[in-house]
GUKENU-881528 format. One line per field, with one value per residue (C-alpha): residue in one letter; x, y, z. Coordinates in steps of 0.1 Angstrom, whole numbers. Layout:
# residues N
rest <- a; ...
X <- X; ...
Y <- Y; ...
Z <- Z; ...
# end
This chain:
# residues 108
rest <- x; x; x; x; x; x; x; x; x; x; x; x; x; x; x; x; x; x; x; x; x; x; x; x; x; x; x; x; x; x; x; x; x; x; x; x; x; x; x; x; x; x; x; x; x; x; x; x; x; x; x; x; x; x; x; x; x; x; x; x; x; x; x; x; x; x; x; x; x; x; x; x; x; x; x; x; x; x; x; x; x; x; x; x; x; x; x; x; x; x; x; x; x; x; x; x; x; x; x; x; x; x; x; x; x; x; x; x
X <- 108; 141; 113; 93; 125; 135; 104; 102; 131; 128; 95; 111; 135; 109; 90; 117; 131; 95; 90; 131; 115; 79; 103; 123; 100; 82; 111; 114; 75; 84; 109; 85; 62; 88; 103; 63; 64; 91; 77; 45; 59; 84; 43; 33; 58; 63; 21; 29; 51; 35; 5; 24; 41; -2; -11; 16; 9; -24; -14; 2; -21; -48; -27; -14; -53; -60; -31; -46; -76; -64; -45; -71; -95; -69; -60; -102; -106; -75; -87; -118; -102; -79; -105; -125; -93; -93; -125; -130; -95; -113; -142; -118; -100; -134; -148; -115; -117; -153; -145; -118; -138; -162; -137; -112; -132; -118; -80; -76
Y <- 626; 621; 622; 599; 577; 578; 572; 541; 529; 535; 515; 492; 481; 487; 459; 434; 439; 430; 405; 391; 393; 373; 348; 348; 339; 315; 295; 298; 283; 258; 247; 250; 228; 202; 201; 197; 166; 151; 156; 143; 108; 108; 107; 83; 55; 62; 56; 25; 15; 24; 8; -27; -24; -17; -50; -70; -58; -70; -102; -108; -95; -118; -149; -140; -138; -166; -183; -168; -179; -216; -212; -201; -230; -253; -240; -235; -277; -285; -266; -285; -315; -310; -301; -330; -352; -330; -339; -378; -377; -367; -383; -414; -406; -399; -439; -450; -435; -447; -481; -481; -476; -498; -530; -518; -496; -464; -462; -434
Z <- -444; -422; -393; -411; -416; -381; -363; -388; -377; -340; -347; -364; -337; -309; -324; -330; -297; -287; -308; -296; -262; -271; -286; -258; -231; -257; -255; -217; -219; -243; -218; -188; -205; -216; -178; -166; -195; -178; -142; -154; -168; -137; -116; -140; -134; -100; -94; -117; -93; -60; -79; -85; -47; -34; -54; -40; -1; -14; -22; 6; 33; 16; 19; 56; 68; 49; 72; 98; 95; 89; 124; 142; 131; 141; 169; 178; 169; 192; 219; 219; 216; 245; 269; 258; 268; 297; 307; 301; 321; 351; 345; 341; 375; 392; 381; 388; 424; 428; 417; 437; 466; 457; 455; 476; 506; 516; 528; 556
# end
């Protein structure tokens, strides 16, 4: 019976120091998880933000090639419209010259 007690007993504290050590690294799991919690809604605001930061960009790169795009039309009519000046100037200086020579005869 001694035997009987003893190997009880050495059972008995082989389990609960088993049992001290399955607690032990449930706790170190518990606070795994809770650090992988926090890490997790650390990724979540940050997308948030990198999400609000992409739509701005957005925003903003719309309205700049929207700009653009005015500009250039602008700048495509005034182009035409200076080398339509352009042109009926020299047409104008060319009938200038002819009627000059017409009325006038040519000066050497």
């Amino acid at each position: 019976m001694v035997i009987n007690n003893q190997t009880n007993f050495s059972y008995f504290f082989s389990e609960k120091d088993l049992v001290t050590s399955l607690q032990s690294e449930c706790q170190q799991l518990r606070q795994t998880n809770s650090e992988c919690l926090n890490d997790m809604a650390v990724c979540r605001n940050k997308e948030a933000e990198l999400l609000a930061y992409t739509q701005q960009v957005t925003e903003k790169n719309v309205q700049l090639q929207s700009e653009f795009s005015s500009m250039e039309a602008k700048v495509s009519i005034k182009a035409r419209f200076d080398a339509k000046i352009s042109f009926n100037l020299i047409v104008h200086n060319m009938q200038l010259r002819l009627y000059s020579e017409l009325c006038f005869g040519r000066r050497k």
